[in-house]
N, CA, C and O of each residue as an XYZ file, in Angstrom:
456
protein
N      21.624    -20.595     -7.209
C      23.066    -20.602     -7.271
C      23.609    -20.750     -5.849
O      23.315    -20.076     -4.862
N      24.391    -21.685     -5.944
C      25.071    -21.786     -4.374
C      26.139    -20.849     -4.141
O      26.996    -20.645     -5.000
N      26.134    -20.083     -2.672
C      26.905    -19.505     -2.420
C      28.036    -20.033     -1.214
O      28.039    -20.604     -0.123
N      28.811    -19.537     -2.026
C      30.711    -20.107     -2.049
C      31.062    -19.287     -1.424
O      31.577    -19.852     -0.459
N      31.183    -17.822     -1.238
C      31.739    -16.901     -0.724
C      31.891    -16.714      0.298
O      30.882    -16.591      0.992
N      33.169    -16.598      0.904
C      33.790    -16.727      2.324
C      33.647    -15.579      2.900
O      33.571    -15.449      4.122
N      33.580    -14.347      1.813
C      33.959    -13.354      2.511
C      33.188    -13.013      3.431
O      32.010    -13.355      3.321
N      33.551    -12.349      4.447
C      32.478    -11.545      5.516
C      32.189    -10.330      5.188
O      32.972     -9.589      4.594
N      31.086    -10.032      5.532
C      30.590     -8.669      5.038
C      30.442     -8.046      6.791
O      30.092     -8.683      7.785
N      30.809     -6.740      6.692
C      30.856     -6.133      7.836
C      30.173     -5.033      7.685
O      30.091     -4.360      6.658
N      29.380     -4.721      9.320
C      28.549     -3.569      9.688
C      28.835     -2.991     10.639
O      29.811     -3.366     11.290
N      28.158     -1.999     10.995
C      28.249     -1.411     12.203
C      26.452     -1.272     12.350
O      25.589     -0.915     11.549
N      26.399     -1.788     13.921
C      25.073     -1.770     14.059
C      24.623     -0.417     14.781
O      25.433      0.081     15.563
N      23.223      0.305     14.553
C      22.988      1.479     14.776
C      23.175      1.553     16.130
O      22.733      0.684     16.881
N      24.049      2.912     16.677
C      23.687      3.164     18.293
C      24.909      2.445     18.863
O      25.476      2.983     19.814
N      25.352      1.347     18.412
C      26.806      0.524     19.135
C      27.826      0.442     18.679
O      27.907      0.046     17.516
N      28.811      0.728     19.292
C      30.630      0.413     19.261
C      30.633     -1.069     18.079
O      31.474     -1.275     17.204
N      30.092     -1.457     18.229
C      30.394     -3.595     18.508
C      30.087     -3.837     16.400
O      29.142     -3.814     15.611
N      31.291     -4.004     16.381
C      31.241     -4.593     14.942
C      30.099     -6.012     14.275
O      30.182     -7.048     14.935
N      29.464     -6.033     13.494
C      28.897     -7.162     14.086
C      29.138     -7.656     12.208
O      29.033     -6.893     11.248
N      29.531     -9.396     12.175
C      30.130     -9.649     10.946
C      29.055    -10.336     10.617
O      28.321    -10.785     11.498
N      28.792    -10.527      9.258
C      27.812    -11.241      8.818
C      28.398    -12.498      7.433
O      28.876    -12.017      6.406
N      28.321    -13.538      7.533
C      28.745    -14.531      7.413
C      28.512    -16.080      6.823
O      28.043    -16.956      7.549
N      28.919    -16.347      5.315
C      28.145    -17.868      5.748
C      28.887    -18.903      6.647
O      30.111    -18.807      6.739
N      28.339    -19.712      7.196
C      29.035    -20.902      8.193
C      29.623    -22.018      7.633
O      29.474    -22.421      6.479
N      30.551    -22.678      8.841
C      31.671    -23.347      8.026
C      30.928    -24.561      8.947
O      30.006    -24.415      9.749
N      31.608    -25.763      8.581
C      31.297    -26.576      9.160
C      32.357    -26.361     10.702
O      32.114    -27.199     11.570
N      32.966    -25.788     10.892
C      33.397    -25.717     12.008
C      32.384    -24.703     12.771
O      32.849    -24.510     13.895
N      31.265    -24.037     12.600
C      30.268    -23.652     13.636
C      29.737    -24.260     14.257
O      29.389    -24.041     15.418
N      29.516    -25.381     13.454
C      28.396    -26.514     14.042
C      27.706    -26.490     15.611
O      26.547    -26.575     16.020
N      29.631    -26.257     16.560
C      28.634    -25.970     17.688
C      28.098    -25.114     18.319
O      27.222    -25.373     19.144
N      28.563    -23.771     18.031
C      27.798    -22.519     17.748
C      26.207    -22.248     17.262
O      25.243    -21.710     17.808
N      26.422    -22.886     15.977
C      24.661    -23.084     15.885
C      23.672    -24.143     16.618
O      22.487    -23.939     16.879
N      24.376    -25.254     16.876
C      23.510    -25.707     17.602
C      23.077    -25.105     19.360
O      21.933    -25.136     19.814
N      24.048    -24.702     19.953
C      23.816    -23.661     20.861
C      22.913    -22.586     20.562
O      21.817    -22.762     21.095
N      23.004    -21.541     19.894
C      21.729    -20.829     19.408
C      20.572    -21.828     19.218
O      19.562    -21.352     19.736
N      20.321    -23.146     18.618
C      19.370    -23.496     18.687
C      18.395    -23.976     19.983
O      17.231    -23.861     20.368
N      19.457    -24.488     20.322
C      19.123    -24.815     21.864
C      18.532    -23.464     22.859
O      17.529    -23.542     23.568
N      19.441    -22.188     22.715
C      18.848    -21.523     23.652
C      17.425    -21.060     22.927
O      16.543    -20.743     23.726
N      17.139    -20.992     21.725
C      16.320    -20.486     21.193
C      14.906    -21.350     21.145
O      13.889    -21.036     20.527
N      15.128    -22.565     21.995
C      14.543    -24.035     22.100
C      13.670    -24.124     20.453
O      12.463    -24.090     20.211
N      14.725    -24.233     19.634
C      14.375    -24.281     18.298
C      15.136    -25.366     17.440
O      16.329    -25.579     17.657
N      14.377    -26.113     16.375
C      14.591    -27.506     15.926
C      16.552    -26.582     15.301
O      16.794    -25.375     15.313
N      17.369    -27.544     14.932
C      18.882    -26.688     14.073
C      18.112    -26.567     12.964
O      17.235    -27.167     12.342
N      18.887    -25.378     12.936
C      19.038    -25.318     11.293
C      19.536    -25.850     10.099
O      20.648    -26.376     10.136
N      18.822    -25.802      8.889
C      19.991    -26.804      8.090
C      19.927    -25.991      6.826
O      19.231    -24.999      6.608
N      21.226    -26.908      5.628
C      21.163    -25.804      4.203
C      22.237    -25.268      4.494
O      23.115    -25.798      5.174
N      22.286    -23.850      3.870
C      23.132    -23.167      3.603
C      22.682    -22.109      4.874
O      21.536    -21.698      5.052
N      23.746    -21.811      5.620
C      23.063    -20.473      6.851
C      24.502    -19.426      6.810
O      25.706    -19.652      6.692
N      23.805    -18.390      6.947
C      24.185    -16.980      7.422
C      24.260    -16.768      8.902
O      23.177    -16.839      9.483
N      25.407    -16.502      9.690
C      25.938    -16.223     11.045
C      26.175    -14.735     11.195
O      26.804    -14.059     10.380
N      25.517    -14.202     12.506
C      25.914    -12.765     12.746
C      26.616    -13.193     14.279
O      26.082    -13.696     15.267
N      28.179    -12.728     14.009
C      28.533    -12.496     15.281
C      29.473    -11.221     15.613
O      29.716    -10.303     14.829
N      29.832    -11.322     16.604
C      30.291     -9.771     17.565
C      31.256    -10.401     18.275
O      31.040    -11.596     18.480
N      32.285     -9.934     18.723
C      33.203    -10.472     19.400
C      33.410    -11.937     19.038
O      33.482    -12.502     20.130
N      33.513    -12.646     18.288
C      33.884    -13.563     18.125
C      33.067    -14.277     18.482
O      33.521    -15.421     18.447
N      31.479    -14.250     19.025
C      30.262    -15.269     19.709
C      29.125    -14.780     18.285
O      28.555    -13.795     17.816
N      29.285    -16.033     18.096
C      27.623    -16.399     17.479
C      26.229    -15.516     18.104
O      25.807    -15.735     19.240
N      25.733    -14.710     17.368
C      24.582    -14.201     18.489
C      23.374    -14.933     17.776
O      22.522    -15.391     18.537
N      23.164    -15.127     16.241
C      22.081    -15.277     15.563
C      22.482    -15.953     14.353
O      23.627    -16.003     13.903
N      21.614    -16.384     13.948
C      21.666    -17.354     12.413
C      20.444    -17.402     11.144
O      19.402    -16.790     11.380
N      20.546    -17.945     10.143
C      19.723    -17.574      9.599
C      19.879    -19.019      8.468
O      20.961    -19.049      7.881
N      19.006    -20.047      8.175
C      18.632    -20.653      7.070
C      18.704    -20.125      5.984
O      17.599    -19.631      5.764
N      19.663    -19.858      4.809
C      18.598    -19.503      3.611
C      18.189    -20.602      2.530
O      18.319    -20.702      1.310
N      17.678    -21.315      3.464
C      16.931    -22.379      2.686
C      15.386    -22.787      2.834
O      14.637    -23.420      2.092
N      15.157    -22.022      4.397
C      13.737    -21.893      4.744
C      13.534    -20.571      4.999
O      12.336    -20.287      4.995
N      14.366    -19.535      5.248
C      14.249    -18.346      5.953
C      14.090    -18.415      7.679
O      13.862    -17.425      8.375
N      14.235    -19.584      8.107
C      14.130    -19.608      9.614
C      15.815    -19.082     10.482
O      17.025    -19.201     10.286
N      14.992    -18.549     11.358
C      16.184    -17.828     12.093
C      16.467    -18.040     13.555
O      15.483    -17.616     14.159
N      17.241    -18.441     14.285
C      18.034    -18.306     15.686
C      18.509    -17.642     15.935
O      19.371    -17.130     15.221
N      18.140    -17.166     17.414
C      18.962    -16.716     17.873
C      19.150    -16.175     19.398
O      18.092    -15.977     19.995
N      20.352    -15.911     20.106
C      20.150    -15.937     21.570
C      18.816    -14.669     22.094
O      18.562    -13.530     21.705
N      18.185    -15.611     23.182
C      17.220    -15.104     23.234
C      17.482    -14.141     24.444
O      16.690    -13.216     24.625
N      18.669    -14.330     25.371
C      18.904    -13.418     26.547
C      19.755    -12.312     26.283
O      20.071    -11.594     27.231
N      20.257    -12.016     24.921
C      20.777    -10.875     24.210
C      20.149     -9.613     23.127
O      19.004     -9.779     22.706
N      20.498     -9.049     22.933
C      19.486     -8.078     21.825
C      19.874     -8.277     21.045
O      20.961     -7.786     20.744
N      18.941     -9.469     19.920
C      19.605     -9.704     18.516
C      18.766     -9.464     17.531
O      19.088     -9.763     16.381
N      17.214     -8.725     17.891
C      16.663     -8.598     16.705
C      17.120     -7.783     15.551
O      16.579     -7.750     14.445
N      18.210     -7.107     15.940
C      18.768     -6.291     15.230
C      19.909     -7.364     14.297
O      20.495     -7.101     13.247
N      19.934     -8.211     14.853
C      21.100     -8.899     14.049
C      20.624     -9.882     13.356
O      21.399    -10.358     12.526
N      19.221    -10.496     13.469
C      18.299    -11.267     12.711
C      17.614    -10.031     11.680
O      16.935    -10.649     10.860
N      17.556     -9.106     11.504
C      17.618     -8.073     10.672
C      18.495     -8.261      9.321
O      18.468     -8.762      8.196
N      19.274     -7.528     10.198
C      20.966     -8.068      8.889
C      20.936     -8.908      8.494
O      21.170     -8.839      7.288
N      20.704    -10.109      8.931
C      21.195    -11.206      8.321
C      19.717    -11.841      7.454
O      19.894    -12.827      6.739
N      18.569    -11.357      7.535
C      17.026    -11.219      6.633
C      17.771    -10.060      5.589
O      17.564    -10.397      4.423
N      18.360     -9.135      5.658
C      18.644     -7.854      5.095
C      19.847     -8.488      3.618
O      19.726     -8.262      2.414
N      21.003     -9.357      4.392
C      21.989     -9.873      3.236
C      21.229    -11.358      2.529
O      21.201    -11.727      1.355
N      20.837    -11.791      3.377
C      19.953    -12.791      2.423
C      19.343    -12.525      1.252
O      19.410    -13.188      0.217
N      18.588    -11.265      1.505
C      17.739    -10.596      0.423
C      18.629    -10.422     -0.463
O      18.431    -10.831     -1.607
N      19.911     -9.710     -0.077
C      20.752     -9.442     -1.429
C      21.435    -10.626     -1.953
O      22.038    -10.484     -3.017
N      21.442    -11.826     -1.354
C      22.374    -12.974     -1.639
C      21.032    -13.279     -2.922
O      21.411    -12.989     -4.056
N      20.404    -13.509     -2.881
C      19.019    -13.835     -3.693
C      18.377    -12.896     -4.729
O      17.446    -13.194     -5.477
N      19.043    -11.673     -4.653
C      18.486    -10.896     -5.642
C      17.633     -9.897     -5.345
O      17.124     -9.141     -6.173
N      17.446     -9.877     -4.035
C      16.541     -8.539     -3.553
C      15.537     -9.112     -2.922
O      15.537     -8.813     -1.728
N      14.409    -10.036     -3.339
C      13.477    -10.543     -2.950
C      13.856    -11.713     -2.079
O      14.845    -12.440     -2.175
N      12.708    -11.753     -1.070
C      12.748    -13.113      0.061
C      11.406    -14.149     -0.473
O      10.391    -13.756     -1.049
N      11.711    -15.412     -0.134
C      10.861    -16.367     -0.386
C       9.405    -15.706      0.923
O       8.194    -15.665      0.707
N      10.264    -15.229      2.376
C       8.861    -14.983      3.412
C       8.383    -13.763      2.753
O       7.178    -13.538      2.867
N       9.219    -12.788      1.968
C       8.205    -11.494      1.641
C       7.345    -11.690      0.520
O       6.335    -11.012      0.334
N       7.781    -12.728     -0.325
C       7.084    -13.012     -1.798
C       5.709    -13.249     -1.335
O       4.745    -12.539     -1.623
N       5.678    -14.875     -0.193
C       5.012    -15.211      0.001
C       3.832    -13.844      1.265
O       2.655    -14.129      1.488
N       4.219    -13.053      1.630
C       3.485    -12.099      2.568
C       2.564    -11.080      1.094
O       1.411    -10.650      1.054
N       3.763    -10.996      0.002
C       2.756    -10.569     -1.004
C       1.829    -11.168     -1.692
O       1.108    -10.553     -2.478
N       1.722    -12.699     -1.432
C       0.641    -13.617     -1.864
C       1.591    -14.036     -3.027
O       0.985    -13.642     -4.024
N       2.667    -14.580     -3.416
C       3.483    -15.182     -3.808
C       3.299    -14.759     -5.161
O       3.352    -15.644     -6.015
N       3.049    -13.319     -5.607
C       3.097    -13.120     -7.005
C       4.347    -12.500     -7.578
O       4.524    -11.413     -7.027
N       5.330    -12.776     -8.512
C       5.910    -12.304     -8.495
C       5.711    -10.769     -9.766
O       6.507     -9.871    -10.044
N       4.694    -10.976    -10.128
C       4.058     -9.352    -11.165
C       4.666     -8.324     -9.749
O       4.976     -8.524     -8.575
N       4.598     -7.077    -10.764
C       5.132     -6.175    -10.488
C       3.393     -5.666    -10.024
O       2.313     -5.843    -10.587
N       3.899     -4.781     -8.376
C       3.205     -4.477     -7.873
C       2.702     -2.673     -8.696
O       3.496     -1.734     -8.657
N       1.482     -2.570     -9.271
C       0.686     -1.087     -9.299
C       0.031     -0.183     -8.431
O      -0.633     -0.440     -7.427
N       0.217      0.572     -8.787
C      -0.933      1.965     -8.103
C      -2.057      1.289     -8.523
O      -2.096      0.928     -9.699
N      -3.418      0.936     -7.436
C      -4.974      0.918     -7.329
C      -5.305     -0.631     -7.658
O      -6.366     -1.155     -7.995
N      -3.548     -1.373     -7.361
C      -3.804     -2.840     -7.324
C      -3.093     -3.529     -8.080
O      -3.236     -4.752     -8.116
């Protein structure tokens, strides 16, 4: 299902003042993400992507069409490539295509002793 939804979803990240919004992108980011790509010396992203920014700057991004992620590499954004792995999951239903596949792509319900 494609997601349409404009709205921003807002956090507060642990330990900081700094609001940080989480977001899908408009075509007016364009040059925002390609900047993250660049500093991140990483191919752009494409699809549908998720933007985490703070003050009004792009810090990080997120594909959810491959699960690949950008983001500035001279800032502390693993926390914001977090969030934005974190709303993906819920944009999708809980599960990620990278965690399915880290469970060996089964989707059976995991048991006690296997």
């Amino acid at each position: 299902m494609p997601i349409t939804d404009s709205h921003a979803s807002q956090t507060r990240t642990a330990g900081h003042d700094d609001t940080v919004i989480i977001r899908v992108a408009a075509a007016s980011d364009a040059p925002a993400l390609a900047r993250l790509a660049a500093l991140d010396a990483a191919r752009p992203l494409h699809g549908q992507i998720l933007i985490a920014e703070s003050g009004g700057v792009a810090l990080a991004a997120l594909s959810l069409e491959d699960d690949r992620a950008v983001a500035d590499p001279f800032l502390p954004t693993a926390g914001h490539v977090a969030l934005l792995r974190t709303r993906a999951d819920l944009l999708r239903g809980g599960r990620s295509r990278r965690r399915l596949r880290r469970l060996g792509g089964s989707r059976r319900p995991l048991t006690a002793g296997g």
